[in-house]
C-alpha positions as MATLAB code, in Angstrom:
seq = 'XXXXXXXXXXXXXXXXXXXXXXXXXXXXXXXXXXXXXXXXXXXXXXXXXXXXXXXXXXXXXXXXXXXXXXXXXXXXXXXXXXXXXXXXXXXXXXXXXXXXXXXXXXXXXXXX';
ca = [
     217.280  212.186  140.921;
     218.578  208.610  139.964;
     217.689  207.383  143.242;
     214.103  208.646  142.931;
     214.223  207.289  139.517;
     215.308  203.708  141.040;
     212.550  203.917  143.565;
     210.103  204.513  141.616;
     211.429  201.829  138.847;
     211.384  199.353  141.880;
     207.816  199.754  143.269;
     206.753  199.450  139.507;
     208.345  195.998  139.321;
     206.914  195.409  142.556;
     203.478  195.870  141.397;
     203.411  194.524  138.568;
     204.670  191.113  139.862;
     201.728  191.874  142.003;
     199.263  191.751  139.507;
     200.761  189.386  137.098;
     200.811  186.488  139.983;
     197.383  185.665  140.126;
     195.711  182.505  140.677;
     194.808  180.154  137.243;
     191.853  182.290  134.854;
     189.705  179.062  135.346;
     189.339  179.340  139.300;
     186.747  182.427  139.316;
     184.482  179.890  137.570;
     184.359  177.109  139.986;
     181.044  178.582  141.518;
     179.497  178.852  138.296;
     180.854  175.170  137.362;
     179.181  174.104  140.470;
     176.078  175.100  139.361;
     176.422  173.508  136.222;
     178.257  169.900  137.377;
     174.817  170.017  139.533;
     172.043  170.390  137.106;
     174.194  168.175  134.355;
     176.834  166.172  136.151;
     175.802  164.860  139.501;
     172.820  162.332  138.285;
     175.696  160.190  137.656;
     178.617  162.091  139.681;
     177.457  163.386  142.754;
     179.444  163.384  145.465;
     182.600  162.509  142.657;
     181.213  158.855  142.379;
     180.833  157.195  138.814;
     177.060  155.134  139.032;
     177.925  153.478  135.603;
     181.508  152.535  135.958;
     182.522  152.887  139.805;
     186.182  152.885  139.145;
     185.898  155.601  136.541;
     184.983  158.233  139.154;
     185.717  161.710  139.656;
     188.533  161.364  142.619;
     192.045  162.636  142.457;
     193.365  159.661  142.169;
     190.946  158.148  139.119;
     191.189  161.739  137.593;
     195.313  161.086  137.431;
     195.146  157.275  136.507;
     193.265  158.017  133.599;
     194.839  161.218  132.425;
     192.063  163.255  133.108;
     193.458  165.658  135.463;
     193.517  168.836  133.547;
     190.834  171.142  132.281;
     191.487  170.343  128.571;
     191.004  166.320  128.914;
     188.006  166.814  131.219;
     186.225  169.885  128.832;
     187.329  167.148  125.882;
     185.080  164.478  127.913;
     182.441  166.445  128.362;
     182.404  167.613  124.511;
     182.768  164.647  122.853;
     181.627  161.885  125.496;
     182.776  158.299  125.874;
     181.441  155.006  126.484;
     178.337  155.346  128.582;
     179.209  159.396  129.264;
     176.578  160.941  126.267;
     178.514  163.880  124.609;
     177.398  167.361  126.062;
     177.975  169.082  122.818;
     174.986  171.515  122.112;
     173.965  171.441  125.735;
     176.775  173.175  127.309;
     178.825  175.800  125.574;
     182.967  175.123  125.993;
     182.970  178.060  128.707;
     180.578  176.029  130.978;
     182.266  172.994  130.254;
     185.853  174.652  130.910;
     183.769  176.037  134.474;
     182.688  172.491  134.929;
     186.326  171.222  134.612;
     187.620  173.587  137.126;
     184.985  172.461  139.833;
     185.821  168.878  139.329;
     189.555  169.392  139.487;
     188.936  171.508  142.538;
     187.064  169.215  144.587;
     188.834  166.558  143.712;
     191.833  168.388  145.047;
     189.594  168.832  147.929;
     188.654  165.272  148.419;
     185.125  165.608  147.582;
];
């Protein structure tokens, strides 16, 4: 009986590790971000490029030199704006912005 009870213990462990390892809650919105970055972003960011400030793009790289390589700094970006970037506040609620965030970060991972 304890060994069924050890079994059965072990293959609950085993699934829940299962479940509980999961990729981040953000990355089932990087298709909806997409959509989004491309009706709002890419005027000015397509393809990851920056047409006002070049060196201020969207590339890995730029993203980590500037501490914006996280969904929080990006999403804070988009909110509030900065320099020639016009806040998005109003236009996009912080869910789209947070999907936004996640499809920058990915293709930048990506290499655009």
């Amino acid at each position: 009986m304890s060994r069924l009870v050890s079994i059965v213990l072990t293959l609950f462990a085993l699934v829940s590790v299962t479940f509980t390892i999961s990729t981040p809650a953000y990355a089932a919105n990087i298709a909806a971000g997409a959509g989004i970055f491309t009706a709002n972003c890419a005027s000015c960011h397509l393809g990851g490029r920056n047409v006002i400030m070049a060196d201020k793009n969207l590339k890995k790289d730029a993203l980590e030199k500037y501490e914006m390589n996280s969904i929080e700094a990006i999403v804070t970006q988009i909110s509030q704006g900065k320099n020639a970037m016009p806040a998005f506040t109003g236009r996009l609620t912080t869910e789209q912005s947070q999907d936004v965030a996640a499809y920058i970060l990915d293709k930048a991972e990506k290499g655009w």
